[in-house]
SEGUFI-74555 format. One record per residue (C-alpha): residue number from 0; residue in one letter; x, y, z. Coordinates in steps of 0.2 Angstrom, whole numbers, always signed. Example, Ala and Ser with C-alpha at 12.3 -4.5 7.8 and 13.67 -1.06 7.14 Angstrom:
residues 2
<node resi="0" resn="A" u="+62" v="-22" w="+39"/>
<node resi="1" resn="S" u="+68" v="-5" w="+36"/>
***
This chain:
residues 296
<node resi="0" resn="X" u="-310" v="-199" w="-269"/>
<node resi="1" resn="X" u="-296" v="-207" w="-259"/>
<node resi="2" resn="X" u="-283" v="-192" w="-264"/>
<node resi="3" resn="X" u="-296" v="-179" w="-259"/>
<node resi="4" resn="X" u="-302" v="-189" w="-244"/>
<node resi="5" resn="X" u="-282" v="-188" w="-236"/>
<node resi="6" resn="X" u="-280" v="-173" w="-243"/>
<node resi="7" resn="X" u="-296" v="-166" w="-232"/>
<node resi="8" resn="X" u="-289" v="-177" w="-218"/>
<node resi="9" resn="X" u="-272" v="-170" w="-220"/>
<node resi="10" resn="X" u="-279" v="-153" w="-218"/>
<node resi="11" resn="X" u="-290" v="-157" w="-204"/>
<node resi="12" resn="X" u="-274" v="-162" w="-193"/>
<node resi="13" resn="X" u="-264" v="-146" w="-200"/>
<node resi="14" resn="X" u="-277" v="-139" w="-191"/>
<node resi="15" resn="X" u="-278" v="-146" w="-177"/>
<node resi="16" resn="X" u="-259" v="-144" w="-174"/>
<node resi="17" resn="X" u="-260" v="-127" w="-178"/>
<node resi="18" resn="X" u="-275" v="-125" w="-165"/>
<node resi="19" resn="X" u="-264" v="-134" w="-152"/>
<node resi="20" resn="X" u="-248" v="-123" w="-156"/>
<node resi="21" resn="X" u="-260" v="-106" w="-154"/>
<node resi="22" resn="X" u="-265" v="-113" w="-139"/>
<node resi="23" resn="X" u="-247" v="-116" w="-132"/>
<node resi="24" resn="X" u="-244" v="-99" w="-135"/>
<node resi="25" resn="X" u="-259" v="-92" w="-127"/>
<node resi="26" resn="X" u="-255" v="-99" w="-112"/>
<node resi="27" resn="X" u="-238" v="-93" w="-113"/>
<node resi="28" resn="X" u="-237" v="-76" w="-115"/>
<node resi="29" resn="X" u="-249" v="-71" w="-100"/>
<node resi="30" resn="X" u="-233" v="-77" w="-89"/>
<node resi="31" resn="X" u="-223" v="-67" w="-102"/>
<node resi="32" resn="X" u="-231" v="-51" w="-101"/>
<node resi="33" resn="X" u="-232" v="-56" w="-81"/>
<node resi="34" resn="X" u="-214" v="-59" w="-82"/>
<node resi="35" resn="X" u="-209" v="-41" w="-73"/>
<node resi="36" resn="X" u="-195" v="-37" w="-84"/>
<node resi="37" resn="X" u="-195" v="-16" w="-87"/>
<node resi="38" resn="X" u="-180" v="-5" w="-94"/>
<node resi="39" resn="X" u="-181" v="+10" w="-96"/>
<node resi="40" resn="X" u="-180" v="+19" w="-111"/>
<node resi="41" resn="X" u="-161" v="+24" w="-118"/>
<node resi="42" resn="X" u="-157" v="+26" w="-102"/>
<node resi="43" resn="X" u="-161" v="+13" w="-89"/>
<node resi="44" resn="X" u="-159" v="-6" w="-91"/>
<node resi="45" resn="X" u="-164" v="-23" w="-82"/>
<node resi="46" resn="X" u="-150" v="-34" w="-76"/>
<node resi="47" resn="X" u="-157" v="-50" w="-81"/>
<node resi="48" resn="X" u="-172" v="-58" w="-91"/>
<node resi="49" resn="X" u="-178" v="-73" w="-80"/>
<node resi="50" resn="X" u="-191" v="-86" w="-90"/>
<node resi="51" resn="X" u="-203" v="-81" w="-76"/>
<node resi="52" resn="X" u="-210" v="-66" w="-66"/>
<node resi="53" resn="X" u="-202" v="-65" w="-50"/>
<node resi="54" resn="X" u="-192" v="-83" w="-51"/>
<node resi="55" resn="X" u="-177" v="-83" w="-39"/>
<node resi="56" resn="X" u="-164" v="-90" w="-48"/>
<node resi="57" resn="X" u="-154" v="-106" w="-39"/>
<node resi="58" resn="X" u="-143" v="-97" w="-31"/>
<node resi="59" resn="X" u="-155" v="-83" w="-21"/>
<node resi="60" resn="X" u="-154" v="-81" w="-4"/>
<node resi="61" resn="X" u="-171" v="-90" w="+2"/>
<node resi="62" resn="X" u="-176" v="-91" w="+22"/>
<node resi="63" resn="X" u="-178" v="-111" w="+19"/>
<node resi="64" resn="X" u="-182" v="-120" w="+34"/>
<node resi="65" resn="X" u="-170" v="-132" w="+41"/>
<node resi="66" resn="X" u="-173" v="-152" w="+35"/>
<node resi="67" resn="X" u="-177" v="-162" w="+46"/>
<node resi="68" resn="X" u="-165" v="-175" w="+52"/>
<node resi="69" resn="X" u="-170" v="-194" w="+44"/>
<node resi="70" resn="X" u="-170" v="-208" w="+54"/>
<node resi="71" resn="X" u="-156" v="-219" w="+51"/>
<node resi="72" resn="X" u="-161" v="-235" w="+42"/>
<node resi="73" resn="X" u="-163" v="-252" w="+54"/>
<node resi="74" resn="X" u="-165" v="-269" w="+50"/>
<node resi="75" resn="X" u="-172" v="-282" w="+62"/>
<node resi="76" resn="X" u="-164" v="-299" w="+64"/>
<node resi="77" resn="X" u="-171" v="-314" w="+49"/>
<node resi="78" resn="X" u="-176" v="-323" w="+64"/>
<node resi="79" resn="X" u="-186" v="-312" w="+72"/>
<node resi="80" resn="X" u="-203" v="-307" w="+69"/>
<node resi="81" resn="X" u="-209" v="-289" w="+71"/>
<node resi="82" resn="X" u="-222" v="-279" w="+74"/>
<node resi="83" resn="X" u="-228" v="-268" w="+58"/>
<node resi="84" resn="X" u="-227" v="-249" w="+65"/>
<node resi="85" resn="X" u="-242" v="-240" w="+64"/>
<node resi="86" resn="X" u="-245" v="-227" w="+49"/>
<node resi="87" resn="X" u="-240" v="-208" w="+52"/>
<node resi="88" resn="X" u="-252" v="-198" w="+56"/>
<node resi="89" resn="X" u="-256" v="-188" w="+42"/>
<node resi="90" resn="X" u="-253" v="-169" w="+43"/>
<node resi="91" resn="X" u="-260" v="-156" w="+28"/>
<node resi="92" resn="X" u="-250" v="-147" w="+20"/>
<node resi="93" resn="X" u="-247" v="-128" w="+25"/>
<node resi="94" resn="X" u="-247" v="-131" w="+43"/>
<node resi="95" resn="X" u="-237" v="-125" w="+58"/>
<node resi="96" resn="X" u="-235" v="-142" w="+62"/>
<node resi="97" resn="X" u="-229" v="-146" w="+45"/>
<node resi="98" resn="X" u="-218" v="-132" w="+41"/>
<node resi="99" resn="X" u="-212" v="-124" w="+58"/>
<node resi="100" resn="X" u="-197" v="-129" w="+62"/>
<node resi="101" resn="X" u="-187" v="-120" w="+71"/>
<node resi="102" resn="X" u="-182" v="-104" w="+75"/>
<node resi="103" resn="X" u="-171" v="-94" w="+61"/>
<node resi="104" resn="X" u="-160" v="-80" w="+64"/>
<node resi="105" resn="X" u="-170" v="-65" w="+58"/>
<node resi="106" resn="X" u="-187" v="-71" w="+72"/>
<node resi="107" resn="X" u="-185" v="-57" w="+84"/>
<node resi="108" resn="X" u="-184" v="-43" w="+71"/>
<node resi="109" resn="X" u="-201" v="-50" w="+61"/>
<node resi="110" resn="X" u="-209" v="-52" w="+78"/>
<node resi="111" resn="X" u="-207" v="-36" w="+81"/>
<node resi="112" resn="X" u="-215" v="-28" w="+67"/>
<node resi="113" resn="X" u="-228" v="-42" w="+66"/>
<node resi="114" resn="X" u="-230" v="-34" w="+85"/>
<node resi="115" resn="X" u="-236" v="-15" w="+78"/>
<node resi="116" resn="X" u="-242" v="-22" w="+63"/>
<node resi="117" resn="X" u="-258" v="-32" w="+69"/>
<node resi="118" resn="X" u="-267" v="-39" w="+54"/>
<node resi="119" resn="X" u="-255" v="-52" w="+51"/>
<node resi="120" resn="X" u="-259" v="-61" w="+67"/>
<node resi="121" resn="X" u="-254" v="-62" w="+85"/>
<node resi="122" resn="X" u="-237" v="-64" w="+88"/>
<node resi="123" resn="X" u="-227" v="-66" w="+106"/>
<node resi="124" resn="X" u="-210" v="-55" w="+104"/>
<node resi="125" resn="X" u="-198" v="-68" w="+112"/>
<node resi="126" resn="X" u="-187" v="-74" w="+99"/>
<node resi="127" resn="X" u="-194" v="-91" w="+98"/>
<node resi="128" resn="X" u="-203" v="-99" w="+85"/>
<node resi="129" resn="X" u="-223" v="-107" w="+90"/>
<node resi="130" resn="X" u="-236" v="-114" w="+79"/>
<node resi="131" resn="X" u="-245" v="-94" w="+82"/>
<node resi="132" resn="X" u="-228" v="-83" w="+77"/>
<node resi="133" resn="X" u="-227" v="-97" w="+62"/>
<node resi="134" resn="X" u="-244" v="-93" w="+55"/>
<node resi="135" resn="X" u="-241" v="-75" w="+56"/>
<node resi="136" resn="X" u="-224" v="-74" w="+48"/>
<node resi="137" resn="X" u="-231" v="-85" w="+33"/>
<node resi="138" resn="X" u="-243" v="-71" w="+30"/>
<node resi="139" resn="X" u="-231" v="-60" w="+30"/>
<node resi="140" resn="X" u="-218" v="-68" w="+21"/>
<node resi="141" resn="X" u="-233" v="-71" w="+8"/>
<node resi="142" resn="X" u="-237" v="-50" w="+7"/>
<node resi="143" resn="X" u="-219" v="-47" w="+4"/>
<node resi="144" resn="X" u="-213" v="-59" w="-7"/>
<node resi="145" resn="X" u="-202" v="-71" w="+2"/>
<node resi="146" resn="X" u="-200" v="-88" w="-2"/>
<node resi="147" resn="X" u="-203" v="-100" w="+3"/>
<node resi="148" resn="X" u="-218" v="-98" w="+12"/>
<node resi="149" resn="X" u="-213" v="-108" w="+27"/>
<node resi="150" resn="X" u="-216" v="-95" w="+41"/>
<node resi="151" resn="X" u="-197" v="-99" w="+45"/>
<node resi="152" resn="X" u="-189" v="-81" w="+49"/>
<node resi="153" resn="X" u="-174" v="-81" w="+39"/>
<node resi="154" resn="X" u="-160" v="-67" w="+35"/>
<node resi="155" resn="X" u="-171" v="-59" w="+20"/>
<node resi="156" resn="X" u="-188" v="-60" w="+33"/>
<node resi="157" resn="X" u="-177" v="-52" w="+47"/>
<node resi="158" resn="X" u="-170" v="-41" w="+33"/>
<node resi="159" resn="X" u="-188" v="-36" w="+25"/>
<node resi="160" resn="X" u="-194" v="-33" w="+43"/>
<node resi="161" resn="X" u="-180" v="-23" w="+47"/>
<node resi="162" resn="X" u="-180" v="-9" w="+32"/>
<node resi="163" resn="X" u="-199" v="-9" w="+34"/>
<node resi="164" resn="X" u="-199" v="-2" w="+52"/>
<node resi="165" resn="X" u="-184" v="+9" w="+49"/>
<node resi="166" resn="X" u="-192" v="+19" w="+37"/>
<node resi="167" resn="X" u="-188" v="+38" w="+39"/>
<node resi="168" resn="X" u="-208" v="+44" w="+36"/>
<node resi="169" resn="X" u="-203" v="+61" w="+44"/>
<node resi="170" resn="X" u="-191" v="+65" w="+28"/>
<node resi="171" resn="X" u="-206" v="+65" w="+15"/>
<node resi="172" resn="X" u="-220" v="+72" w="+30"/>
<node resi="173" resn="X" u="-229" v="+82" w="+15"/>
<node resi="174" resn="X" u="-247" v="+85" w="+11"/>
<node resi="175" resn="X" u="-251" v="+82" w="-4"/>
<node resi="176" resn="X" u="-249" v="+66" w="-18"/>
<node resi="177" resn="X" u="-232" v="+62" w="-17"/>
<node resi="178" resn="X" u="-221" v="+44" w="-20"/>
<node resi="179" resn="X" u="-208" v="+44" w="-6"/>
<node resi="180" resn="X" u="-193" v="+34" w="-9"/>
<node resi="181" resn="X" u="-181" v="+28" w="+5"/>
<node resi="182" resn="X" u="-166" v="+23" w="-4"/>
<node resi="183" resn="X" u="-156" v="+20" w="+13"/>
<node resi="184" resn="X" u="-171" v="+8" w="+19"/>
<node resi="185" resn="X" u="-174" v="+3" w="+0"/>
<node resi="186" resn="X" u="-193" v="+5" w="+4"/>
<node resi="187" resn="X" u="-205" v="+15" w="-6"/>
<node resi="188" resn="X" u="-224" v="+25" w="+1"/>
<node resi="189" resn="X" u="-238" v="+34" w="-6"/>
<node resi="190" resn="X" u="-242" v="+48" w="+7"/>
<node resi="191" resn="X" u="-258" v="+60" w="+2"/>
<node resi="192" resn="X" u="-266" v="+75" w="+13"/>
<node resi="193" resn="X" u="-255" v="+70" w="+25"/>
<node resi="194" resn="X" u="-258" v="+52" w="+29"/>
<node resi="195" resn="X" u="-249" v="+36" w="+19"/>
<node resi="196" resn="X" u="-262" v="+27" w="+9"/>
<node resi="197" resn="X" u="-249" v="+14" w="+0"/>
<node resi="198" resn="X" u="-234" v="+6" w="+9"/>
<node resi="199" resn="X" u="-222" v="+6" w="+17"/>
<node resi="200" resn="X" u="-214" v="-5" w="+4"/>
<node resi="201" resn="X" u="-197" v="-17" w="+0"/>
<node resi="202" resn="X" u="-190" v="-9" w="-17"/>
<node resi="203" resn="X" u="-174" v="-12" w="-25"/>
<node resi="204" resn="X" u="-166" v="+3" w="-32"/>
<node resi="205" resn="X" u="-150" v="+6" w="-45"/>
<node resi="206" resn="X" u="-133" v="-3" w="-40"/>
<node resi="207" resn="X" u="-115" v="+5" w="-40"/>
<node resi="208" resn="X" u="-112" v="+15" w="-54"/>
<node resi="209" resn="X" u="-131" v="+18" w="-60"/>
<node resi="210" resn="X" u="-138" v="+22" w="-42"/>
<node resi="211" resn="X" u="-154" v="+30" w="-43"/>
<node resi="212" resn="X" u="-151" v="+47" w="-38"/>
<node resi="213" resn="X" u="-160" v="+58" w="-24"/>
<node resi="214" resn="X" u="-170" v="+74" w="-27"/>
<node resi="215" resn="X" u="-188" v="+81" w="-31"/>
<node resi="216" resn="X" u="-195" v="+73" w="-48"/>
<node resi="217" resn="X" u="-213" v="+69" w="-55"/>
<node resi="218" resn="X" u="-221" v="+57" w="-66"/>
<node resi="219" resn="X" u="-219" v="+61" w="-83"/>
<node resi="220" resn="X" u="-228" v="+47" w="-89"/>
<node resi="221" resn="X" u="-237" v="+30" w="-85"/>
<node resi="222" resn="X" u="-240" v="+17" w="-97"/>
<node resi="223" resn="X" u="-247" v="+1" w="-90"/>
<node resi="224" resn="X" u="-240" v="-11" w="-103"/>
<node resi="225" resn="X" u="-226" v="-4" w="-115"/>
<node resi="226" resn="X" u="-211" v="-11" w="-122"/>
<node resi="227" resn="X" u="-194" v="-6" w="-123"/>
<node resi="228" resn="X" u="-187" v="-2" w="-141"/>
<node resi="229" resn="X" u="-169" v="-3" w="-134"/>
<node resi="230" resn="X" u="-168" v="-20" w="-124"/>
<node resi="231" resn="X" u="-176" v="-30" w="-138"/>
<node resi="232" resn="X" u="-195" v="-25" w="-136"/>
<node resi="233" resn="X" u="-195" v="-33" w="-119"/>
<node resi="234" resn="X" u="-212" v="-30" w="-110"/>
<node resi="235" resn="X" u="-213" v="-15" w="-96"/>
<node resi="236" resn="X" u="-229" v="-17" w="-86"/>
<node resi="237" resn="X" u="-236" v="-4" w="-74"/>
<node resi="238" resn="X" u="-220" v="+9" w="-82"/>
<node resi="239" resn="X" u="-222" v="+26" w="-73"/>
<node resi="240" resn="X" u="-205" v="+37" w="-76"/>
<node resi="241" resn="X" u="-200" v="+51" w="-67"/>
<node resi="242" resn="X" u="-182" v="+54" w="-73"/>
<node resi="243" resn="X" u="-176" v="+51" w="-90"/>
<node resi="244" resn="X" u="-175" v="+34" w="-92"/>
<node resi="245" resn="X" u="-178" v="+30" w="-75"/>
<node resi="246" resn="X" u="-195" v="+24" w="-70"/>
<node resi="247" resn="X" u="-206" v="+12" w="-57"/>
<node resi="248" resn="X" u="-209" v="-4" w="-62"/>
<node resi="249" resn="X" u="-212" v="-21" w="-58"/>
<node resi="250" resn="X" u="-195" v="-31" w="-52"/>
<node resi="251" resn="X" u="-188" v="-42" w="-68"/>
<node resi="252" resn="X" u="-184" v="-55" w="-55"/>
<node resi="253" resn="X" u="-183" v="-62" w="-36"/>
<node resi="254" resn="X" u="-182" v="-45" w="-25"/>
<node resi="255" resn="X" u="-171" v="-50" w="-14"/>
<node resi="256" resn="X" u="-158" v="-58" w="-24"/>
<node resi="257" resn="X" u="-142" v="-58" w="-16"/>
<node resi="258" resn="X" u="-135" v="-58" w="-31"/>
<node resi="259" resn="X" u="-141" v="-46" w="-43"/>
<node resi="260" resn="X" u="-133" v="-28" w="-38"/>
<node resi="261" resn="X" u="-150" v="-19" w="-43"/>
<node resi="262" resn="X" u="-155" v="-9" w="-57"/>
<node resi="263" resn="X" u="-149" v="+4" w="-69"/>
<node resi="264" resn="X" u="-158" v="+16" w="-61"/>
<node resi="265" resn="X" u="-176" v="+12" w="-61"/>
<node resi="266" resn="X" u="-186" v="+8" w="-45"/>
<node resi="267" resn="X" u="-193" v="-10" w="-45"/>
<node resi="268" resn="X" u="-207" v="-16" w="-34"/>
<node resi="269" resn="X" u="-215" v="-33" w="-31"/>
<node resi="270" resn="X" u="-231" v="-33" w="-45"/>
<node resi="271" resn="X" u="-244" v="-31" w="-32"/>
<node resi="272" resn="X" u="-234" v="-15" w="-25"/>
<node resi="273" resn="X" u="-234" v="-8" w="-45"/>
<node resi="274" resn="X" u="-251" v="-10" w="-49"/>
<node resi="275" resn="X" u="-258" v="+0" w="-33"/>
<node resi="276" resn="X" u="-244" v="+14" w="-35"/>
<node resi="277" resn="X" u="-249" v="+14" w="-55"/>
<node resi="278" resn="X" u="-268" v="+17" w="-48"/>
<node resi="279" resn="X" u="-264" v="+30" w="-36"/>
<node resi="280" resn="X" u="-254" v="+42" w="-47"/>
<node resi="281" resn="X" u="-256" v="+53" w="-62"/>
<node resi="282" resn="X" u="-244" v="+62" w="-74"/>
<node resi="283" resn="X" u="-237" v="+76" w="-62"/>
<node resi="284" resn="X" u="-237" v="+67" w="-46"/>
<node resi="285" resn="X" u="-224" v="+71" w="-35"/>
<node resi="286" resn="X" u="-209" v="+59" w="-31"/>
<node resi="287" resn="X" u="-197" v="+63" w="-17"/>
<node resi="288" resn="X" u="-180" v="+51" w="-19"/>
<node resi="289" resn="X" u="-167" v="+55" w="-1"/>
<node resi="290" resn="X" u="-156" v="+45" w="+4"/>
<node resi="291" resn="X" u="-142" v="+32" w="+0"/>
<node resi="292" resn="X" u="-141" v="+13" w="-5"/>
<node resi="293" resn="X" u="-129" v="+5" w="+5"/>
<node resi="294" resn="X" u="-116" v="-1" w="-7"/>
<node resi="295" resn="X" u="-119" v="+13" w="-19"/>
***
């Protein structure tokens, strides 16, 4: 009875471990299949595979705030007696008095798109930073992926906000569904009976070599989850091609890396962006690419 008792004990936590190791994997793989990674088939491929979806590697350009300078350390005299300070008032985290501290170089340019673009809050276009400007910019640092979301208008805030107003709308003025794809601006809309109804959005497009070339396609296919047979069954989400190999997709990694060149070929978009142009177009849809990638 002993032997069957640790033998029905043994199984129990066999079991158990087994339960515990399914449920590692379960949560897993929703960040997996989350993870953005897309290639196309045969003919387009991702340039990296980060552990997690839209992770900016160490080295990515990020509009961090400037730290704030630390008191140097003091002692007063043995002898003396003094006077415990009073405790710091405590500040919740997430606000402008938290997290704006000063004015980054890219201010004036998101201040002037926050200016015409009214739904992220008031703004005051002066090129200096306030508790209101602060506010604003983390919402729209927080719409178009840029981290941190510090409402600190860095280079890639100035840079996003820059190639948003830019956008050559009049070069894809058509009526019906069509993708337009800016690849000068790198942005990305949806225009239909001749309005836009998606975008304008940040995308990143082919790098030198593999640049994704203009012209007239249409989608050939969509497939919201799929894999690639060629880059080791790696997960596309939201895969809508409209050239060969080349499709639209979510981005693998950080959009605005500085240090990944872009893509084969494809057209990558922050997840959000994918997912409403996935619901907005069908097999035949339009898609107008013009333009040139600086660099390409």
């Amino acid at each position: 009875m002993a032997s069957l008792a640790g033998k029905a004990a043994a199984m129990i936590a066999g079991a158990a471990v087994l339960g515990a190791v399914g449920a590692g994997v379960y949560s897993i793989m929703p960040n997996a299949s989350a993870d953005e990674k897309v290639a196309g088939d045969k003919a387009a491929a991702v340039t990296s595979i980060p552990q997690t979806p839209e992770k900016p590697p160490p080295t990515a350009l990020l509009d961090q705030p400037p730290a704030e300078p630390s008191a140097p350390a003091t002692s007063a005299p043995s002898a003396v007696v003094t006077k415990a300070p009073a405790a710091p008032v405590a500040v919740k985290p997430g606000t402008p008095a938290e997290v704006c501290r000063g004015t980054g170089p890219g201010q004036l340019a998101v201040e002037k798109y926050l200016a015409t673009h009214t739904e992220f809050g008031p703004v005051t276009v002066d090129g200096k930073q306030s508790a209101q400007d602060c506010a604003a910019i983390k919402k729209f640092q927080a719409r178009y992926g840029v981290l941190p979301l510090a409402g600190y208008a860095g280079p890639v805030s100035g840079s996003v906000a820059t190639r948003l107003s830019s956008v050559a709308t009049a070069k894809c003025s058509v009526k019906g569904l069509t993708v337009c794809v800016d690849l000068t601006s790198q942005t990305m809309w949806v225009v239909s009976g001749g309005r836009t109804v998606l975008g304008p959005v940040p995308i990143r497009t082919g790098r030198a070599g593999k640049a994704t070339p203009p012209g007239f396609y249409s989608i050939q296919d969509k497939k919201k989850w799929t894999t690639s047979s060629e880059f080791k069954d790696v997960p596309l989400p939201y895969w809508e091609r409209f050239n060969g190999g080349m499709g639209f997709h979510q981005t693998p990694s950080y959009l605005y890396d500085q240090n990944s060149p872009g893509s084969h070929g494809c057209i990558n978009l922050l997840r959000r962006d994918a997912i409403a142009l996935f619901g907005l177009t069908h097999s035949g849809t339009r898609v107008h690419i013009f333009g040139a990638k600086p660099g390409t």
